[in-house]
C-alpha positions in Angstrom: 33.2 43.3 -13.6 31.6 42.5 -10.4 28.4 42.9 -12.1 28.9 40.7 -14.4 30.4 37.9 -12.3 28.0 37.6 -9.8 25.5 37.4 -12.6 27.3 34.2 -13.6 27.5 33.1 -10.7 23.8 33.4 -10.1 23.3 31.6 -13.3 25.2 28.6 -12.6 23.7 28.3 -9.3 19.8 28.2 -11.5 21.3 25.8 -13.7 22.9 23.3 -10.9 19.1 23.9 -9.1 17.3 23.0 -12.0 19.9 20.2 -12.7 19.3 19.2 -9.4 15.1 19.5 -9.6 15.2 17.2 -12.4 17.0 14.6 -11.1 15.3 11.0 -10.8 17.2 10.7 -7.3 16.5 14.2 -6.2 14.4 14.5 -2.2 11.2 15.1 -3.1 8.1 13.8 -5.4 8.8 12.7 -8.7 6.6 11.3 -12.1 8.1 8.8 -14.4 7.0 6.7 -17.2 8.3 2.8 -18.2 7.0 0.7 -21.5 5.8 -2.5 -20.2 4.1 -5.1 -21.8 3.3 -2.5 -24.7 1.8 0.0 -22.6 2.9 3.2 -21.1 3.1 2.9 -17.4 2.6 6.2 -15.1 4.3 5.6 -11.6 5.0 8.2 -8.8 8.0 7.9 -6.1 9.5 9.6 -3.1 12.6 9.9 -2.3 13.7 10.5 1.3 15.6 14.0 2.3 19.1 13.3 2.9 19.1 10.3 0.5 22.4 8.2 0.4 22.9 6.3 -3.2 25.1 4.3 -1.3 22.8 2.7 1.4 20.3 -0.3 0.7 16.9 1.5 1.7 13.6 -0.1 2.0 11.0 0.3 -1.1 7.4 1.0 0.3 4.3 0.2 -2.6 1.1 1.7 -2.2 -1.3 0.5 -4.5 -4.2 3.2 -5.3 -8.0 1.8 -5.5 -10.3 1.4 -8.2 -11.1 4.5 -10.0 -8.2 7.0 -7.9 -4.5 7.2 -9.3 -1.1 7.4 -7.9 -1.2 11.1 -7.4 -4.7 10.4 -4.8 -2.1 8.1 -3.5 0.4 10.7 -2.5 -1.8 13.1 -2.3 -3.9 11.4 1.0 -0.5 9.3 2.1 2.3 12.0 1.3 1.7 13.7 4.6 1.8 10.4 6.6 4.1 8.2 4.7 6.9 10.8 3.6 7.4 12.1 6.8 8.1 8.4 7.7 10.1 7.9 5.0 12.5 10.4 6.0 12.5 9.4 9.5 13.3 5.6 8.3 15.2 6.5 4.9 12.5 4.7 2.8 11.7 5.1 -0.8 7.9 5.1 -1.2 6.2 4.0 -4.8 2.9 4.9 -5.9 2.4 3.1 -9.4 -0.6 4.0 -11.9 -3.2 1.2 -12.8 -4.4 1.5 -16.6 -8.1 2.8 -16.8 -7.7 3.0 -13.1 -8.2 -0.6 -12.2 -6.1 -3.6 -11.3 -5.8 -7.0 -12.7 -6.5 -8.5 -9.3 -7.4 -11.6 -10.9 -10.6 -11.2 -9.2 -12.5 -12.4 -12.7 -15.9 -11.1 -13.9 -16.8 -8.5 -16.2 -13.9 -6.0 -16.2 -12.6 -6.5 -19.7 -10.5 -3.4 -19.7 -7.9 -4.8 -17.4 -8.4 -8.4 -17.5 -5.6 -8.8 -19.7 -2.8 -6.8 -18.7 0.0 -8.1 -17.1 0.1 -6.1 -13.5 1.9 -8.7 -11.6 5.0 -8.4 -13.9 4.8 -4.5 -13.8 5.0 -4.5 -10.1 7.4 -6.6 -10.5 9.6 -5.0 -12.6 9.3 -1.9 -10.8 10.7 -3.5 -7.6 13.9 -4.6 -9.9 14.1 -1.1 -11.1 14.2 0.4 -7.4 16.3 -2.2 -6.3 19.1 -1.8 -9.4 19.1 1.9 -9.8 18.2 3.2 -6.1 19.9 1.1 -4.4 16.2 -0.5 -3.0 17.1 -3.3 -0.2 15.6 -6.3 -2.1 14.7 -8.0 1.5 12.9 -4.7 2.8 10.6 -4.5 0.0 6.2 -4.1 1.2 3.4 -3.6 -0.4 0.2 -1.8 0.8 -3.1 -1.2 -1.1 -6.6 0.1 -0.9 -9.6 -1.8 -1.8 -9.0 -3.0 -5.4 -5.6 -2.0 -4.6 -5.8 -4.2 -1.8 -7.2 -6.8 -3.7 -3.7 -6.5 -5.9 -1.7 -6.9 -2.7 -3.3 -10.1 -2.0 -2.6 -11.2 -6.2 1.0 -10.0 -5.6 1.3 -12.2 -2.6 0.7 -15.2 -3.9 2.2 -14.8 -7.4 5.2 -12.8 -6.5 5.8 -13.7 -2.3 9.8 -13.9 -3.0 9.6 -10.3 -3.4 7.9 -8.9 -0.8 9.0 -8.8 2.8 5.6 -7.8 4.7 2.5 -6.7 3.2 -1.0 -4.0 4.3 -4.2 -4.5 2.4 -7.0 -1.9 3.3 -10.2 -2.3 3.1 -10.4 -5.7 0.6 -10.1 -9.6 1.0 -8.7 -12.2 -1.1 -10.9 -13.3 -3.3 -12.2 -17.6 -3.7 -10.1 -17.0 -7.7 -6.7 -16.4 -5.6 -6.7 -18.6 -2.6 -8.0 -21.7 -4.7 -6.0 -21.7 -7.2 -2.9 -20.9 -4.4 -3.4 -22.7 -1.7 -0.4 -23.4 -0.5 1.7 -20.3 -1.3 4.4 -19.3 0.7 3.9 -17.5 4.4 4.5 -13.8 4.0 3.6 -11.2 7.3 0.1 -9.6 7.1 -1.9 -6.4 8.5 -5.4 -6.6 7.5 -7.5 -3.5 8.0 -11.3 -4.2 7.4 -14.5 -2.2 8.6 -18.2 -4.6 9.5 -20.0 -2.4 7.9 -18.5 -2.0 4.6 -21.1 -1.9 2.1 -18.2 -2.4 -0.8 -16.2 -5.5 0.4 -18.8 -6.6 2.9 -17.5 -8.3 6.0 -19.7 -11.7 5.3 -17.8 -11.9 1.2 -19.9 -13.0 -1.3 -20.3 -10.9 -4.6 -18.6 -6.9 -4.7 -21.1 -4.6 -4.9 -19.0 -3.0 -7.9 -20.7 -4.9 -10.7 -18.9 -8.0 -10.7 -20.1 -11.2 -9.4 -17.2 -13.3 -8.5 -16.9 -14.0 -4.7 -14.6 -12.7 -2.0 -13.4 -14.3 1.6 -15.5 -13.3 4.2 -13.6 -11.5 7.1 -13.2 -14.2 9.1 -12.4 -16.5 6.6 -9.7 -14.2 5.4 -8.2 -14.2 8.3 -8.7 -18.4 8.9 -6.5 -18.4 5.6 -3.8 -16.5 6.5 -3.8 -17.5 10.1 -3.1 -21.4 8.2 -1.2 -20.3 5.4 1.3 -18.3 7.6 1.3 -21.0 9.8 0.8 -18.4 13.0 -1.2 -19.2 16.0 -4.6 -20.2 15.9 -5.7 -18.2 19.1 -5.4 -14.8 19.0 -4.7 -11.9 21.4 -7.2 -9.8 21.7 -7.7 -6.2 22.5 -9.6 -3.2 22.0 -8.2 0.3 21.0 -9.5 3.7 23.1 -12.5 4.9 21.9 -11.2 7.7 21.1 -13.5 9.4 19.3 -16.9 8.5 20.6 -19.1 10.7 17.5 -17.5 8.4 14.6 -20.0 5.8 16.3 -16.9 3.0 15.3 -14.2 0.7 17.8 -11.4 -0.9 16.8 -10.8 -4.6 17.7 -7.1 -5.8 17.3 -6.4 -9.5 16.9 -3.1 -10.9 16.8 -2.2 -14.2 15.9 1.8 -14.8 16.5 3.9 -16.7 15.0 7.3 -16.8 12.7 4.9 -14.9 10.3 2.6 -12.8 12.1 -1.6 -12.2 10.8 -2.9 -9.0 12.5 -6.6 -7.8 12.1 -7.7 -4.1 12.6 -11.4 -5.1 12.8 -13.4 -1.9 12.4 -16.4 -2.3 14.4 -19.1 -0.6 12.4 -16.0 1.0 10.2 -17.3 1.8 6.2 -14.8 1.4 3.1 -12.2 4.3 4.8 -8.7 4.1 6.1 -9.2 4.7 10.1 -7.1 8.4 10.8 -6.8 10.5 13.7 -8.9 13.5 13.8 -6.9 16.6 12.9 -8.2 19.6 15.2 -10.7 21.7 14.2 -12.0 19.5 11.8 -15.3 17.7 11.8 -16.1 13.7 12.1 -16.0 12.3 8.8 -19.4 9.9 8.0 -18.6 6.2 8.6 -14.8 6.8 9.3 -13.0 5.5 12.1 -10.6 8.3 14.1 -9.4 6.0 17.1 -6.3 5.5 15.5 -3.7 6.4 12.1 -4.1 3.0 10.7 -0.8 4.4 8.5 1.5 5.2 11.1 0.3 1.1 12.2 0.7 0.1 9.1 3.9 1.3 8.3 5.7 0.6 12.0 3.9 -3.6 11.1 5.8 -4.0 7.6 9.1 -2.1 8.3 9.8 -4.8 11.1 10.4 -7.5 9.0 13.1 -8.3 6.1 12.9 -11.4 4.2 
C-alpha cells in the first residue's frame, strides 16, 4: 500500500510540474504565437522568478535586427537582461519580425515587409502584457538593434503614448520618419552608435544593406531629439575608462538634460556591436567596444522613467 501511494503521489507531483512548465505565467522562457493582421506572429517572453499576478510590472521590448530572431534576442540578452529582470520584477519581450525584417518605414526596395503592419503588432502585444500579466502600462520600453533599432525609432513616433523610455542600438532615424513626424511627442532616449560603423555610418546617407533611402547622420540624430525632447542644447560631456586599451575604441557620453532626457554613447571608432565587458579568459572581439555593458546602461536609463 505504501508502494502504491507514494507512486501516486510521485505522479501527481509530475503532473502539477508539467502543469506548472506549461504555464504562460510560469518563471522562465517561454514561445507563443498570436494571428495578427493575417499572419502568424512568433514572440518570445520572460517572466521574472517569484512573479506576483497581482503587481503592475514593467514590460521591457527588445527588438531583434535584420536577419536574427527573437531567440538571438534572448539568447545574447538572456544572461544580461533576465538577471535584471528578476532583480527589478520585469517582464521582458522578444517579438519575431516576418522574414526577419521590420517595417521600419525606412522605404526602398524591401518588398517582403513593406506591407505588414509591425506598428500595430507591437502594439497589440503591449495590450496583451498589460491585460493578461498585469504589464504597468506607464513602465512600458522598447530597445532594438540596428533594423531593430530603426523600429524603435518607427514606434516612437507612431505609437509614443505607449512607451515610457526607449534604447536604439546601433541605427538612426531615418529622413522618411522624422519628416513626415516632426513634431511628435517628447519621449526619453539612449542612443548607442559606434563612428566607424560601416552599416549605419555615423555621417547617414544611404544603408549599406541594399537600399538607398537616407538615414540621420549621428549628429543630426541627436540635434533632433535634443529639439524634439525639448532637452538642453549643451551637453555634459564625459569620457568612460579606457578600459580595455586592445579593442582600439573609447566611449564618449553626452548628456543633454531636461524633463525628457537625450543621452549619446558615442563609440569612438566602435563597429555595428553592442559595447560589453570582457568576460575573463576570453579574447578581444574585432571592432567591439568592452569599456562598458551598454545593457546594464541601457536598462538602469529606461527603467527610470514612467509615463
Amino acid at each position: 500500500m505504501k508502494t502504491k501511494s507514494l507512486l501516486a503521489t510521485l505522479i501527481l507531483i509530475n503532473i502539477a510540474c508539467a502543469v506548472l512548465a506549461q504555464s504562460p505565467k510560469a518563471p522562465g522562457v517561454h514561445t507563443e504565437t498570436v494571428k495578427f493582421g493575417g499572419l502568424d506572429r512568433r514572440f518570445m517572453y520572460y517572466i521574472p522568478q517569484r512573479y506576483d499576478e497581482k503587481a503592475k510590472l514593467p514590460v521591457v521590448f527588445f527588438l531583434h535586427g535584420m536577419g536574427a530572431s527573437a531567440q538571438i534576442g534572448v539568447n545574447v540578452l538572456g544572461p544580461q537582461y533576465h538577471a535584471r529582470a528578476d532583480r527589478d520584477k520585469a517582464i521582458v519581450v522578444y517579438p519575431d519580425a516576418t522574414s526577419k525584417h521590420w517595417n521600419d518605414k525606412l522605404g526602398g526596395s524591401y518588398p517582403l515587409t513593406d506591407s505588414v503592419d509591425d506598428v500595430g503588432y507591437i502594439s497589440s502585444l503591449i495590450d496583451l502584457f498589460i491585460k493578461d500579466f498585469k504589464g504597468d502600462p506607464s513602465r512600458v520600453y522598447v530597445s532594438g538593434s540596428s533594423n531593430g533599432g530603426m523600429m524603435t525609432y518607427r514606434l516612437s513616433v507612431d505609437i509614443p503614448e505607449k512607451i515610457a523610455a526607449i534604447a536604439p542600438f546601433v541605427s538612426s532615424i531615418s529622413n522618411t520618419v522624422a519628416e513626415q513626424f516632426p513634431k511628435a511627442q517628447p519621449i526619453p532616449i539612449i542612443i548607442t552608435s559606434g563612428t566607424a560603423d560601416t552599416v549605419i555610418k555615423w555621417s547617414g546617407g544611404p544603408i549599406r544593406v541594399t537600399r538607398t533611402p537616407s538615414i540621420l547622420s549621428g549628429d543630426e540624430n541627436v540635434a533632433y531629439w535634443v529639439k524634439r525632447n525639448g532637452a538642453s542644447k549643451k551637453a555634459k560631456i564625459t569620457t568612460l575608462p579606457d578600459v580595455e586599451p586592445g579593442d582600439k575604441s573609447t566611449v564618449e557620453v553626452q548628456e543633454y538634460k531636461g524633463k525628457y532626457d537625450v543621452i549619446l554613447y558615442k563609440i569612438i571608432n566602435g563597429y555595428h556591436q553592442h559595447p560589453t565587458l570582457r568576460e575573463p579568459g576570453k579574447p578581444l572581439s574585432s571592432g567591439k567596444n568592452m569599456d562598458y555593458n551598454s545593457f546594464e546602461r541601457v536598462w538602469d536609463f529606461m527603467l527610470a522613467y514612467k509615463k
